[in-house]
Backbone as XML, in Angstrom:
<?xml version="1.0"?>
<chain id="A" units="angstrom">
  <residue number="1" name="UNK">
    <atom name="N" x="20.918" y="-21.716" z="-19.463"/>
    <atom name="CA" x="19.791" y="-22.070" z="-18.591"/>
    <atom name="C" x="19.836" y="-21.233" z="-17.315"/>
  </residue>
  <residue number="2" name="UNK">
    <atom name="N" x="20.906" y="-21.289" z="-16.562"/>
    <atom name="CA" x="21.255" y="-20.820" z="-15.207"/>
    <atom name="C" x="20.917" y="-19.173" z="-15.554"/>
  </residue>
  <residue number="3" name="UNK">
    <atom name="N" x="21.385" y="-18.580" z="-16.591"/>
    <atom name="CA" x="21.346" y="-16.855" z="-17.012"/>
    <atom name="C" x="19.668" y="-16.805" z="-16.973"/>
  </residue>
  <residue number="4" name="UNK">
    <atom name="N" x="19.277" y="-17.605" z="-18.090"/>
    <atom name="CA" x="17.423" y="-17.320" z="-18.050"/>
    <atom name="C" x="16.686" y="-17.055" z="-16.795"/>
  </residue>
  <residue number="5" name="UNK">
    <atom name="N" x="17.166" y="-18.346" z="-15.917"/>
    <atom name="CA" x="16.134" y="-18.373" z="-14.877"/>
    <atom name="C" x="16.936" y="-17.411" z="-13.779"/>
  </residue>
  <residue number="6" name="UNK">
    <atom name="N" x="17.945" y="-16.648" z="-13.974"/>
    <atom name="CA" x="18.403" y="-15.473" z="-12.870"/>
    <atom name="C" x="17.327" y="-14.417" z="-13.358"/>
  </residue>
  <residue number="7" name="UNK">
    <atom name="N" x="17.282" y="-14.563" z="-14.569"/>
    <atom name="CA" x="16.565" y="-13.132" z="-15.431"/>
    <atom name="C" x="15.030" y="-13.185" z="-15.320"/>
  </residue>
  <residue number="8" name="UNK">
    <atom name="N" x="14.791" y="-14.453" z="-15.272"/>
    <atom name="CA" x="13.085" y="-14.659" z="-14.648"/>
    <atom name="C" x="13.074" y="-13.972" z="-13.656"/>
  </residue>
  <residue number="9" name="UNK">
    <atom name="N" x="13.758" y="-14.900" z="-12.515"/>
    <atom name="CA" x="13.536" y="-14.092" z="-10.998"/>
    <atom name="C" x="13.804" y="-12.703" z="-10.752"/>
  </residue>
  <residue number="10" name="UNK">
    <atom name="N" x="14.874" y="-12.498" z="-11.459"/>
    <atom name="CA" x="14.854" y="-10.846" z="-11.136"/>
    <atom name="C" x="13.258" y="-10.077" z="-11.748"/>
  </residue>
  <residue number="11" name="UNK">
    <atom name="N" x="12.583" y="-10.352" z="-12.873"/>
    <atom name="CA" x="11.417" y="-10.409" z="-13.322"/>
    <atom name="C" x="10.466" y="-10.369" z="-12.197"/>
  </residue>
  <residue number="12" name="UNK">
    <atom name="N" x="10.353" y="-11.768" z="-11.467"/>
    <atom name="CA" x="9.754" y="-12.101" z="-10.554"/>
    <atom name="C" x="9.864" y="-11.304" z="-9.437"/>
  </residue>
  <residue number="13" name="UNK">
    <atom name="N" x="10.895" y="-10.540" z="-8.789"/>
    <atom name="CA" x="11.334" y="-9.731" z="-7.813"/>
    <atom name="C" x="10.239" y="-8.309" z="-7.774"/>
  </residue>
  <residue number="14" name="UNK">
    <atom name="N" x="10.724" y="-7.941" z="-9.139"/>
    <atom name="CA" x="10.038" y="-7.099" z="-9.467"/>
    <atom name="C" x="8.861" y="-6.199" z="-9.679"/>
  </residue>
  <residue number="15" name="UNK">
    <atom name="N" x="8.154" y="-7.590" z="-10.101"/>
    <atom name="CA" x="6.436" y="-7.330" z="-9.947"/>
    <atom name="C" x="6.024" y="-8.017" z="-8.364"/>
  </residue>
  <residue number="16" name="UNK">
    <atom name="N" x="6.780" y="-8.771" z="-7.472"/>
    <atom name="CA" x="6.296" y="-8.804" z="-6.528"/>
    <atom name="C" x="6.821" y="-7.848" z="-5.486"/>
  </residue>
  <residue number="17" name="UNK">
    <atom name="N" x="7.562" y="-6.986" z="-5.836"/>
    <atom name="CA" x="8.300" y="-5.911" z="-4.868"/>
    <atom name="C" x="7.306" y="-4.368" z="-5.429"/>
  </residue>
  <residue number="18" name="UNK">
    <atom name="N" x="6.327" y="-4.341" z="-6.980"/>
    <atom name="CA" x="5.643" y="-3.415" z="-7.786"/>
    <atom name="C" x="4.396" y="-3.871" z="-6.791"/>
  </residue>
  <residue number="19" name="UNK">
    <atom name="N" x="3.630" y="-5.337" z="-6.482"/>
    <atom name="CA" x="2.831" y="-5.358" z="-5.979"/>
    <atom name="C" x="3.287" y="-4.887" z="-4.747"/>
  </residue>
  <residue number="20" name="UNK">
    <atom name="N" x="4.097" y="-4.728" z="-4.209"/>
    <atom name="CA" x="4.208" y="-4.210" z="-2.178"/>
    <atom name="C" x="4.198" y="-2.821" z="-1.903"/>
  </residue>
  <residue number="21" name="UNK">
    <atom name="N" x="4.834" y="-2.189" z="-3.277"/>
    <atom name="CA" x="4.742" y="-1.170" z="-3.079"/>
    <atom name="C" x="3.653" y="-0.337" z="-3.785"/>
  </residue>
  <residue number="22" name="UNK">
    <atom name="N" x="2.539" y="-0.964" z="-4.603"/>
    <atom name="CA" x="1.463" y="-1.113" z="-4.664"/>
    <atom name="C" x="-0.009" y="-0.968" z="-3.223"/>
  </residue>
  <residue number="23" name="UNK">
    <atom name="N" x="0.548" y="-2.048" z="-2.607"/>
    <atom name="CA" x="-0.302" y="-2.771" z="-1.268"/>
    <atom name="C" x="0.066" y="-1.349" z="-0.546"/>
  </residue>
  <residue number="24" name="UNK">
    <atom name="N" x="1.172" y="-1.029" z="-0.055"/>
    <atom name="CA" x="1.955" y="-0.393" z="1.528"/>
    <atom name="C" x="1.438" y="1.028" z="0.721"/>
  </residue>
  <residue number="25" name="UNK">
    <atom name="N" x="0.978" y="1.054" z="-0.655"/>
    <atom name="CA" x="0.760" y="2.563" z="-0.550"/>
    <atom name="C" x="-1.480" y="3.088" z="-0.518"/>
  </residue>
  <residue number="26" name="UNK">
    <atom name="N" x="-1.829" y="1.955" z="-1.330"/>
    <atom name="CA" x="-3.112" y="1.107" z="-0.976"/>
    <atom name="C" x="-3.431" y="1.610" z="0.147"/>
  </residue>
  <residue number="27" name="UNK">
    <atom name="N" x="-2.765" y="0.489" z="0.969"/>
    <atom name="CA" x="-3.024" y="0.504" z="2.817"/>
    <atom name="C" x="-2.958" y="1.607" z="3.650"/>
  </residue>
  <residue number="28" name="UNK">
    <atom name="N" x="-1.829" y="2.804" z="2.812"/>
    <atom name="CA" x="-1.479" y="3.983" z="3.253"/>
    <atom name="C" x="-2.462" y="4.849" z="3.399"/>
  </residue>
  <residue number="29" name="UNK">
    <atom name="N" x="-3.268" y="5.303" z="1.960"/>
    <atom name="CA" x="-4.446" y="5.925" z="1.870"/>
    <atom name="C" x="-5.412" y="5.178" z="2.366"/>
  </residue>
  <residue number="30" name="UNK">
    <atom name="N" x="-5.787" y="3.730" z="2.670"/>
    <atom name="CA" x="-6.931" y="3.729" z="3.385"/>
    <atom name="C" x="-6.571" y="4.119" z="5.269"/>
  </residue>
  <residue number="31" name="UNK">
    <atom name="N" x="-5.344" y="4.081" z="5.407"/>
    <atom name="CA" x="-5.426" y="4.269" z="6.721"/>
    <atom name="C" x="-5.597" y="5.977" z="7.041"/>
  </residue>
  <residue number="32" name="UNK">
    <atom name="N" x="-4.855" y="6.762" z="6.360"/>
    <atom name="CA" x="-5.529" y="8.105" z="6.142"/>
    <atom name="C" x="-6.684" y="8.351" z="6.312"/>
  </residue>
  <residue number="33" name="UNK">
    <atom name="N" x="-7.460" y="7.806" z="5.207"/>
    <atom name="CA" x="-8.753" y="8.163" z="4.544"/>
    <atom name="C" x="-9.553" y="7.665" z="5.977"/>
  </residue>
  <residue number="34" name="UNK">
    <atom name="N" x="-9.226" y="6.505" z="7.187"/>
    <atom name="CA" x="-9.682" y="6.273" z="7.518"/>
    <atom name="C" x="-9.364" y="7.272" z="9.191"/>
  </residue>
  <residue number="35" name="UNK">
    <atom name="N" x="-8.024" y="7.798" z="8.974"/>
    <atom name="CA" x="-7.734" y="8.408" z="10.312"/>
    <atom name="C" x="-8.564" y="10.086" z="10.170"/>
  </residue>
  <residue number="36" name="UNK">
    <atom name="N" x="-8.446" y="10.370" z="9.016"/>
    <atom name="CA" x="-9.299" y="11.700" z="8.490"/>
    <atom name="C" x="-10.923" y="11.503" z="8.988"/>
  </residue>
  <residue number="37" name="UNK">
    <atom name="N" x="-11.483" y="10.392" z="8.860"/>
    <atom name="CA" x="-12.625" y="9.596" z="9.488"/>
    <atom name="C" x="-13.285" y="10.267" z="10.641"/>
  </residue>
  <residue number="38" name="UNK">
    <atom name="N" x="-11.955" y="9.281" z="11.302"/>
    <atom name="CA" x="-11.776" y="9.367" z="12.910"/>
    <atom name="C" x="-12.089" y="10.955" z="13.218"/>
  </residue>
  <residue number="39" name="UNK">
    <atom name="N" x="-11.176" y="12.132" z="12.979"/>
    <atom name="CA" x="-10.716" y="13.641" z="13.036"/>
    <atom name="C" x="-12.400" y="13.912" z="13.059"/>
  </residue>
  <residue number="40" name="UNK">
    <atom name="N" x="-12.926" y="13.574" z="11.760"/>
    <atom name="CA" x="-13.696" y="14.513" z="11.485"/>
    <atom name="C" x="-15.427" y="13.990" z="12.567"/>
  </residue>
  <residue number="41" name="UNK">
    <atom name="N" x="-15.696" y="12.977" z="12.554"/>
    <atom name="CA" x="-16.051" y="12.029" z="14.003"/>
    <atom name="C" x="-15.997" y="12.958" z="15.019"/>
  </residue>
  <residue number="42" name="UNK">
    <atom name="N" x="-14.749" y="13.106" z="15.460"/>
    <atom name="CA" x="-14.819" y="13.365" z="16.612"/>
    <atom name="C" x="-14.815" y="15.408" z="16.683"/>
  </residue>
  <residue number="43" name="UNK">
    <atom name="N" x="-14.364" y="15.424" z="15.904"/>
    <atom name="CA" x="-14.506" y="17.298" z="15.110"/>
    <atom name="C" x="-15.790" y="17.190" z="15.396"/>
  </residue>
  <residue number="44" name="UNK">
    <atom name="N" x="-17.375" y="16.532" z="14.708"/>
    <atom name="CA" x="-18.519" y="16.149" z="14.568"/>
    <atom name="C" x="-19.182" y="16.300" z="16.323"/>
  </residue>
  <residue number="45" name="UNK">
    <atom name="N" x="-18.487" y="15.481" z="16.876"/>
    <atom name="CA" x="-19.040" y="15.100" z="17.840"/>
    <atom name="C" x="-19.246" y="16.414" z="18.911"/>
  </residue>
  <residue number="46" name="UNK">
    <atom name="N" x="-17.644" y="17.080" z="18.790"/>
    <atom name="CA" x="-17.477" y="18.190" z="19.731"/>
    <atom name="C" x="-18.703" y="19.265" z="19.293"/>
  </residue>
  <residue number="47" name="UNK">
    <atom name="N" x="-19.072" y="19.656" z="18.147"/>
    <atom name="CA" x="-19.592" y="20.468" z="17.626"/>
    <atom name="C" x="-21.155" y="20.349" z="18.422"/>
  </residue>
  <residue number="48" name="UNK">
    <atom name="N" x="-21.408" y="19.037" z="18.135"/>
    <atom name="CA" x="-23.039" y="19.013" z="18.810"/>
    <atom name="C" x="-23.350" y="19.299" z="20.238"/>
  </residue>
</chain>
């Protein structure tokens, strides 16, 4: 019993440590995508 449910959680560890590093890389490119934004905004702005 005690072996199974170590072997779940490590299971469990897993896909919730697959989802974070999932999320933190997610979050990564939108903060890029969103600082590239910003750059090009203000690149934009100087130009006019």
């Amino acid at each position: 019993m005690n072996k199974e449910f170590k072997s779940l959680n490590e299971v469990e560890m897993k896909k919730i440590n697959g989802g974070s590093a999932i999320l933190a890389i997610t979050l990564g490119i939108f903060a890029t995508g969103y600082g590239m934004g910003v750059q090009k905004a203000i690149n934009d702005r100087r130009k006019k």
